[in-house]
C-alpha positions as MATLAB code, in Angstrom:
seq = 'XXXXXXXXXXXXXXXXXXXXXXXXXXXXXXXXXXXXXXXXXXXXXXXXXXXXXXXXXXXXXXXXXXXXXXXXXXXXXXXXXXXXXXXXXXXXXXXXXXXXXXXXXXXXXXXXXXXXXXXXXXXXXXXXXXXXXXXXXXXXXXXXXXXXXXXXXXXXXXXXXXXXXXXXXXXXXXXXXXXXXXXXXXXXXXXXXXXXXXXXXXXXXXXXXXXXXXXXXXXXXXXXXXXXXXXXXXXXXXXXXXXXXXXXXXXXXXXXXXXXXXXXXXXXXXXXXXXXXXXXXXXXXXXXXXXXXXXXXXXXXXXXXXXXXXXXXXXXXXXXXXXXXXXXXXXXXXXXXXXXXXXXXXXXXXXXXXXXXXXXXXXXXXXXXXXXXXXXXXXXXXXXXXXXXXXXXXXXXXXXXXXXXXXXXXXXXXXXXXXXXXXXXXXXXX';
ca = [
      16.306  182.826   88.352;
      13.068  183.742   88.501;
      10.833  183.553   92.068;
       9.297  180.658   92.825;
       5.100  181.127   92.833;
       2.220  179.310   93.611;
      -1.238  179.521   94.093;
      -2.007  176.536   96.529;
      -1.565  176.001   99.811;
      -2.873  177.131  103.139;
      -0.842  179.195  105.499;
      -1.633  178.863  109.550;
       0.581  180.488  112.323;
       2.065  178.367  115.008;
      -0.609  177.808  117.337;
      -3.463  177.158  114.591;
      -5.568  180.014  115.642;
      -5.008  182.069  112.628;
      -5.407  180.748  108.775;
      -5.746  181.834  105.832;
      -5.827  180.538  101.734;
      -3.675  183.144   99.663;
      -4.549  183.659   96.145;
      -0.366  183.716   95.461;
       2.508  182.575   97.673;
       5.467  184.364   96.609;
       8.881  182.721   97.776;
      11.337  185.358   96.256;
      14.903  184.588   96.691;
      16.270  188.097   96.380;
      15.194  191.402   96.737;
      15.520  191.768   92.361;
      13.106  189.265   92.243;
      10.874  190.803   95.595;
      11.110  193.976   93.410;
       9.740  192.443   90.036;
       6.938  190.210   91.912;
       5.257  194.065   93.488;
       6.219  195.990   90.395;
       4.067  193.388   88.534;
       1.284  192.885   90.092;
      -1.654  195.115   91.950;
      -3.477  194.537   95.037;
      -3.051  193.252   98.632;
      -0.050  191.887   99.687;
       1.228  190.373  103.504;
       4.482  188.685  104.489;
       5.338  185.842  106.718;
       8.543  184.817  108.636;
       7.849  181.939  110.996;
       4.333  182.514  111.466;
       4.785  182.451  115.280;
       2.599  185.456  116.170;
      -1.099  184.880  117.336;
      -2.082  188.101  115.948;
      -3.989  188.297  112.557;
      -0.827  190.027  110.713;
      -0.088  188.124  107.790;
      -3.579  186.795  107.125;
      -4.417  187.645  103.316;
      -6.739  185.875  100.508;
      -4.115  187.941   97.762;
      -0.694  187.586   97.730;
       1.789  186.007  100.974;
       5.354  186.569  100.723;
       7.590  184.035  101.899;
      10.875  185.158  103.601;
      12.087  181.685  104.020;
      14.714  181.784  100.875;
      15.834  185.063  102.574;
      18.095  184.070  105.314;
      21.588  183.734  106.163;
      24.100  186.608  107.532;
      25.486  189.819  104.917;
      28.126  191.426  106.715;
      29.253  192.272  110.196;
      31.448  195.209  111.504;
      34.156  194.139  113.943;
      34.691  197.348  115.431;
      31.023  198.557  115.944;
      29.874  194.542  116.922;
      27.022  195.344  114.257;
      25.710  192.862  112.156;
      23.282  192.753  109.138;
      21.329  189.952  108.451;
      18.678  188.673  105.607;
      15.111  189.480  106.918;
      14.066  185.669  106.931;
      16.939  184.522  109.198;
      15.525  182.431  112.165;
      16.584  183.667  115.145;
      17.770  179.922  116.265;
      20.157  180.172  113.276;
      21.301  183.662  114.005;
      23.411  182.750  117.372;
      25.149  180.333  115.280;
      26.390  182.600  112.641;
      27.159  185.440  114.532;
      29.634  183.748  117.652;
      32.575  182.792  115.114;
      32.635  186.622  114.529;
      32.655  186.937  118.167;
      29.445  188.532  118.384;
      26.030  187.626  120.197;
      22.800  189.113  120.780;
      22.148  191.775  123.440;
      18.997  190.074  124.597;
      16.566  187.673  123.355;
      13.009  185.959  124.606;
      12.550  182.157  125.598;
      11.502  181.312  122.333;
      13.728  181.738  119.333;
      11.120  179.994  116.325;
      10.561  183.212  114.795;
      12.436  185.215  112.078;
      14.214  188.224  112.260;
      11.957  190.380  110.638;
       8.930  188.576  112.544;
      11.080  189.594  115.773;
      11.994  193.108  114.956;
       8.528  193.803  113.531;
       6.570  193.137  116.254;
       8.838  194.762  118.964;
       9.913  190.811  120.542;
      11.309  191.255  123.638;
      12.934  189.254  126.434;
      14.002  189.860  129.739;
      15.623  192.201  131.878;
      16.197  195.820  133.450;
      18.358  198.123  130.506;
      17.724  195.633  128.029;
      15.471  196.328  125.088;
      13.238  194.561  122.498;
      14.729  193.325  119.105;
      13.505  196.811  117.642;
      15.637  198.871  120.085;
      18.521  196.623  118.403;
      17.651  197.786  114.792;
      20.149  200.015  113.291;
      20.032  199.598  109.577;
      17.003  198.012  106.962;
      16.766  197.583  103.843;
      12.545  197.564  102.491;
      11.052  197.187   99.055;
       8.438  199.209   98.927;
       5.086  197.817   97.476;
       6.246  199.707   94.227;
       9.046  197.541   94.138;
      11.860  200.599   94.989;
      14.533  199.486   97.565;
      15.117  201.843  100.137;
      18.178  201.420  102.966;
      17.820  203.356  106.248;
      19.789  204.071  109.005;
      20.074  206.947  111.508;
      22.201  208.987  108.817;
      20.335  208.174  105.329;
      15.813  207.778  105.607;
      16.192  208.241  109.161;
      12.279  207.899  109.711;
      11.886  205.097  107.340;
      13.838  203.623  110.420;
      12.512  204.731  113.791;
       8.752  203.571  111.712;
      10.478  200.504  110.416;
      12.292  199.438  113.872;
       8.543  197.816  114.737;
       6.230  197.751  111.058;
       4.144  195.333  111.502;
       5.110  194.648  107.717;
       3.151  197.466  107.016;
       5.686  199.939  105.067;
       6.462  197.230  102.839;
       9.152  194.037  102.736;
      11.984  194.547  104.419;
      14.563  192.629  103.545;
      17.417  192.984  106.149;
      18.459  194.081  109.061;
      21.299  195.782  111.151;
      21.582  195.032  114.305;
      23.423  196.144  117.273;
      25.003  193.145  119.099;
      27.896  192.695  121.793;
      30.979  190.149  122.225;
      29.610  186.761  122.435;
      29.412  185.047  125.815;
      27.992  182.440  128.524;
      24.923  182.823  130.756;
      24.630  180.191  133.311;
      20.864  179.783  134.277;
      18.967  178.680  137.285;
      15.289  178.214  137.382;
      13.548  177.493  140.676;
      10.473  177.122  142.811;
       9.382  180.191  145.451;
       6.295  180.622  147.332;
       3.985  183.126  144.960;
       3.802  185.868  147.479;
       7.421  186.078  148.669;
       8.025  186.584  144.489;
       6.004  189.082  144.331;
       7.575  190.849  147.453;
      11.486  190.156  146.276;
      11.383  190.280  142.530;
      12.255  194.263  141.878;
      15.672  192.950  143.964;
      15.712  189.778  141.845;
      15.650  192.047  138.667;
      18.219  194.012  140.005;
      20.964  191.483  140.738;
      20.304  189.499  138.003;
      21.194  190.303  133.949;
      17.810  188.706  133.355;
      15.087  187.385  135.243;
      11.497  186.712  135.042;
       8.997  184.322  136.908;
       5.564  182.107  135.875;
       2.550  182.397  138.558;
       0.194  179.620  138.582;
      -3.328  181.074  138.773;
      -4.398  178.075  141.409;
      -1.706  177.337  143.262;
       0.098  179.354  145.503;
       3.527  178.618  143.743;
       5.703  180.564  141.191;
       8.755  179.073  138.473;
      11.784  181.523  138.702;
      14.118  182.128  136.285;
      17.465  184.546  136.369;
      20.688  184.185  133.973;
      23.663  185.888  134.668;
      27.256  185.996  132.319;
      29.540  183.286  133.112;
      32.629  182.522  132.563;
      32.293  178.330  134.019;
      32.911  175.772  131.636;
      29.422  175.145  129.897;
      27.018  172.182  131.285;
      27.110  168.823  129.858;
      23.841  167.638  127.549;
      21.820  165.594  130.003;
      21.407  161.887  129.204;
      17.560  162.254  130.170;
      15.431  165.053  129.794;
      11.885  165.150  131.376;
       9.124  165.777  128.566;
       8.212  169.255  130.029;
       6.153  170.528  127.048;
       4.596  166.649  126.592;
       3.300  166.750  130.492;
       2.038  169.849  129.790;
      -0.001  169.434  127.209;
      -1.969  166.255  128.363;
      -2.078  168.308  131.823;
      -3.789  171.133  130.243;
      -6.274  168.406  128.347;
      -7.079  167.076  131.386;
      -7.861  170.607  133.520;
      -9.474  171.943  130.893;
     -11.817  167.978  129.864;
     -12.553  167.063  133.856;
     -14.165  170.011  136.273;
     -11.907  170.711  139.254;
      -8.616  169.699  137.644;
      -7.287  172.705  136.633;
      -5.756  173.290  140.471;
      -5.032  169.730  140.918;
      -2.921  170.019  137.534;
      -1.240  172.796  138.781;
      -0.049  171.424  141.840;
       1.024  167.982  140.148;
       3.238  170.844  137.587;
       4.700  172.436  140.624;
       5.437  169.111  142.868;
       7.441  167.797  139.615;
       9.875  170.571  139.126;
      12.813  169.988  139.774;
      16.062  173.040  140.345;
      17.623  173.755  136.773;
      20.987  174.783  136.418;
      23.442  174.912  133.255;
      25.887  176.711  131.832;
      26.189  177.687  127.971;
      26.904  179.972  124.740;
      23.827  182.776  125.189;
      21.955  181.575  122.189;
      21.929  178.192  123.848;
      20.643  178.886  127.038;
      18.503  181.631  126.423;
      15.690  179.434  124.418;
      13.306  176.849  125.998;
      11.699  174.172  124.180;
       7.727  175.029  123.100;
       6.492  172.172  121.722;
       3.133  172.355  123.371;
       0.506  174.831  121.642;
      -1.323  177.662  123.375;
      -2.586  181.246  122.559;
      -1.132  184.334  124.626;
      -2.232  187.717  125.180;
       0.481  190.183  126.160;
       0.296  193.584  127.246;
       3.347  196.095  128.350;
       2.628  198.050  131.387;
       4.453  200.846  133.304;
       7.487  199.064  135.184;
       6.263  200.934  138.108;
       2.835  199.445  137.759;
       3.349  195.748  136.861;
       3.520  193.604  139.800;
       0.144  195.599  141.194;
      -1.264  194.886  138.002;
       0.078  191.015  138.510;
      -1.760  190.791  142.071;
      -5.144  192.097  140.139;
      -4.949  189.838  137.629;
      -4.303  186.816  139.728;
      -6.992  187.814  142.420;
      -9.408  188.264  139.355;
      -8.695  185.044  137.463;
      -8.631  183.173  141.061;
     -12.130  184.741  141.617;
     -13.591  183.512  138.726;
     -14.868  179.632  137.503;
     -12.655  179.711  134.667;
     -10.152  176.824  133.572;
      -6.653  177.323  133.166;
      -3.422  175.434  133.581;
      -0.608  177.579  131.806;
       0.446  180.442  134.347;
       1.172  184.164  134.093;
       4.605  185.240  132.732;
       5.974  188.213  133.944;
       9.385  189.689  132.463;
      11.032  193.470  132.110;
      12.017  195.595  129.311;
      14.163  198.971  128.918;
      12.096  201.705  127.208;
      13.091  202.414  123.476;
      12.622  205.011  120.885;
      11.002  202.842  117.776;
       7.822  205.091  117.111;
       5.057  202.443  117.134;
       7.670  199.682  119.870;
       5.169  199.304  123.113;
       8.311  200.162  124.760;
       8.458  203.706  123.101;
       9.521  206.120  126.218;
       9.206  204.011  128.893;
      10.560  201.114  131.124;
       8.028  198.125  130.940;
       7.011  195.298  132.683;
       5.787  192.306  130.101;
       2.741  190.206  131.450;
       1.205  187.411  129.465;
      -1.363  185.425  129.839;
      -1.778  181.738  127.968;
      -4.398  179.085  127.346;
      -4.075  175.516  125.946;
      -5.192  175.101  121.991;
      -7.654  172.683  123.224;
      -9.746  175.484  124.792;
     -11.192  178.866  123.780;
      -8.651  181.303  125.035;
     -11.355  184.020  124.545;
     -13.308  183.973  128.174;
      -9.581  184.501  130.154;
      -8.402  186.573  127.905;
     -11.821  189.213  127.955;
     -11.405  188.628  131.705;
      -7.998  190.217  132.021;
      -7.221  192.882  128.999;
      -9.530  195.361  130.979;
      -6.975  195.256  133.808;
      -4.173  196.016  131.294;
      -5.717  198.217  129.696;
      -6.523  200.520  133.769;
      -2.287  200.235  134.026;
      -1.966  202.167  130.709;
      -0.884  198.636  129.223;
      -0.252  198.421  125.300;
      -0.693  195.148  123.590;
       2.478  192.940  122.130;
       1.740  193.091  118.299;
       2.193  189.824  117.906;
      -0.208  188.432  120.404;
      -3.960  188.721  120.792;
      -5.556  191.851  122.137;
      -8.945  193.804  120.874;
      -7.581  197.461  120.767;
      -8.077  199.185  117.655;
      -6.786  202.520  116.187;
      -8.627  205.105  117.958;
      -7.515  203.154  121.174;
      -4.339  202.795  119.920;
      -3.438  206.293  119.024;
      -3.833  207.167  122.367;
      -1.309  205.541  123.779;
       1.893  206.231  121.479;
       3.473  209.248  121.495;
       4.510  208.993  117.886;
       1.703  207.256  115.829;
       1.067  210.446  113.455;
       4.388  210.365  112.712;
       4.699  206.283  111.616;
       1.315  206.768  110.155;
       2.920  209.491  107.909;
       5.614  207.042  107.031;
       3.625  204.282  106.143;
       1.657  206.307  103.846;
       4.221  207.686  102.127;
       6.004  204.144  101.420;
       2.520  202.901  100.240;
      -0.130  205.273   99.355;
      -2.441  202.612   97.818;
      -2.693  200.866  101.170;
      -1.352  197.689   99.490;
       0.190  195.923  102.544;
      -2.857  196.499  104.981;
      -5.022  193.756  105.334;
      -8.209  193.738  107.004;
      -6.012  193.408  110.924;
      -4.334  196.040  110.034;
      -6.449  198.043  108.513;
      -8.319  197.820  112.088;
      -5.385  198.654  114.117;
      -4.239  201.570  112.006;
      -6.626  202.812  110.422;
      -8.646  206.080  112.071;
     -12.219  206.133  111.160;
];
């Protein structure tokens, strides 16, 4: 059967931010027809999982590879609680799959839209001290190489086709599936609650210690912060409730309105924080570890020093509080064990995540200008994924191991076939 292509359509990543018209989609479903699609044809070519990254990655006017008829679980290892999955696999369909076999993920973010090769790509990360990004994960891949040759790697066989391909960016090529490390399924009950602001910011190195995960949001005008820990559990899990408040619906016509009447914006916040309400529930991992995003923003995300981050949290709040700029969503603020993928922002070092967000209905541009030179004094490095201005010679600096990928990725593709013009920027040396 031969791969399904097309020449029409417009491709646009989650928030609408990015877009782009490809000359050819390519929706292979198999790596024999992946192969015969590069092996027949010349000139640039991108891939797209989910689309859910705000970074220009898979923009191209040539040819866009699908990943979507790529999905669905290969094999597993019982002893070794691996398990090796197509590259397209959503993540919200991976939990499913993988807890008959009586495995589960190690650790995974808030949102769970994105595929697995989207994930492991860009280094996606979620929460919590010893606990590393999807790429730290990564045991095995399989890529096609722009040529079309299919190449497995693991720590035995192409061991630097893997410690480049942990986090690729899509750059060495397609990869097609993945190993990954997981652990005996279980529970995590959660609770989410309100704090004052400043006594998070004084307890939350002891919050990350006694909890398996935790993280907190810090509103920008308010003097309030959302915190979040999950912990294993072996309670019975928590029935569906019959009534859920619209979270993501209030905040999206919040964030209209503080970002369409002057003033709102702390008002907004204030109304957000006066509304929540103490969550609790209990449930499989891959249930409880998602929350529902249904309303649209950009986010800029840098990975600091753990040491560092909550100094470089009080700067960035003082800063944004300073200034006349509108915002309603508030700072995120999450930790992540250091790893050894050669281009992961988590390469050699323990890391403390902050993002920043604003609404789709406003120009995230002026907040996030305003902050990235604060990331940038803590020795931050950007979440590939999300928006940031850094380009190679910046970049370089600050990993350890960029000759090496860079050595990699020309070797897989010589002709520079999967580089578009985003890439090109970021990897690139003049």
């Amino acid at each position: 059967m031969a791969a399904v292509v097309s020449s029409q359509g417009e491709w646009r990543n989650w928030s609408g931010s990015q877009r782009a018209m490809p000359g050819r989609w390519w929706r292979p479903g198999s790596e024999d027809e992946l192969a015969a699609l590069l092996q027949g044809s010349s000139g640039e070519v991108r891939v797209t999982g989910a689309g859910h990254s705000f970074s220009a990655l898979c923009k191209t006017a040539e040819h866009l590879v699908s990943l979507e008829g790529m999905n669905g679980l290969v094999s597993h290892d019982a002893e070794r609680l691996t398990a090796t999955a197509m590259a397209g696999t959503p993540l919200h369909a991976l939990g499913p799959l993988l807890w008959p076999l009586g495995q589960g993920l190690i650790n995974q973010g808030d949102i769970d839209a994105q595929s697995l090769a989207g994930a492991c790509g860009t280094s996606t990360h979620g929460t919590g001290l010893g606990l590393g990004s999807f790429s730290a994960l990564v045991r095995g891949l399989r890529l096609v190489t722009p040529s079309g040759e299919v190449i497995d790697a693991d720590s035995a066989h192409n061991a630097d086709i893997l410690q480049a391909g942990a986090t690729s960016l899509g750059a060495l090529g397609v990869i097609t599936r993945i190993t990954l490390q997981n652990r005996p399924n279980y529970h995590l009950a959660e609770r989410e609650y309100l704090l004052p602001q400043a006594e998070v910011l004084n307890c939350f190195e002891g919050l990350a210690r006694d909890n398996r995960h935790a993280e907190f949001w810090a509103f920008f005008r308010t003097d309030k912060a959302v915190v979040k820990v999950l912990n294993e559990s072996t309670e019975p899990p928590t029935p569906q409730p019959r009534f859920n408040l619209p979270v993501d619906r209030v905040l999206d016509i919040t964030s209209r309105i503080a970002h369409g009447v002057a003033g709102a914006d702390a008002l907004m916040q204030r109304l957000l924080t006066a509304l929540h309400s103490e969550v609790r529930r209990v449930g499989r991992s891959y249930q409880v570890f998602p929350s529902p995003r249904a309303s649209r923003f950009n986010e800029m995300e840098y990975e600091l020093p753990l040491a560092r981050g909550l100094e470089c949290v009080e700067e960035v709040l003082a800063t944004v509080q300073r200034s006349s700029l509108r915002t309603l969503f508030p700072l995120e603020y999450r930790t992540v064990a250091a790893d050894e993928a050669w281009l992961s922002p988590f390469y050699g070092r323990d890391s403390a995540s902050i993002s920043i967000h604003q609404h789709v209905c406003t120009d995230y541009r002026p907040l996030f200008d305003l902050v990235e030179p604060i990331f940038w004094k803590y020795g931050g490095r950007p979440h590939w994924g999300k928006l940031h201005s850094l380009d190679a010679v910046r970049l370089a600096e600050l990993y350890p191991r960029w000759d090496d990928a860079r050595r990699v990725r020309e070797q897989l593709d010589p002709q520079g076939r999967m580089l578009n013009d985003h890439l090109r920027t970021l990897l690139v040396l003049p």
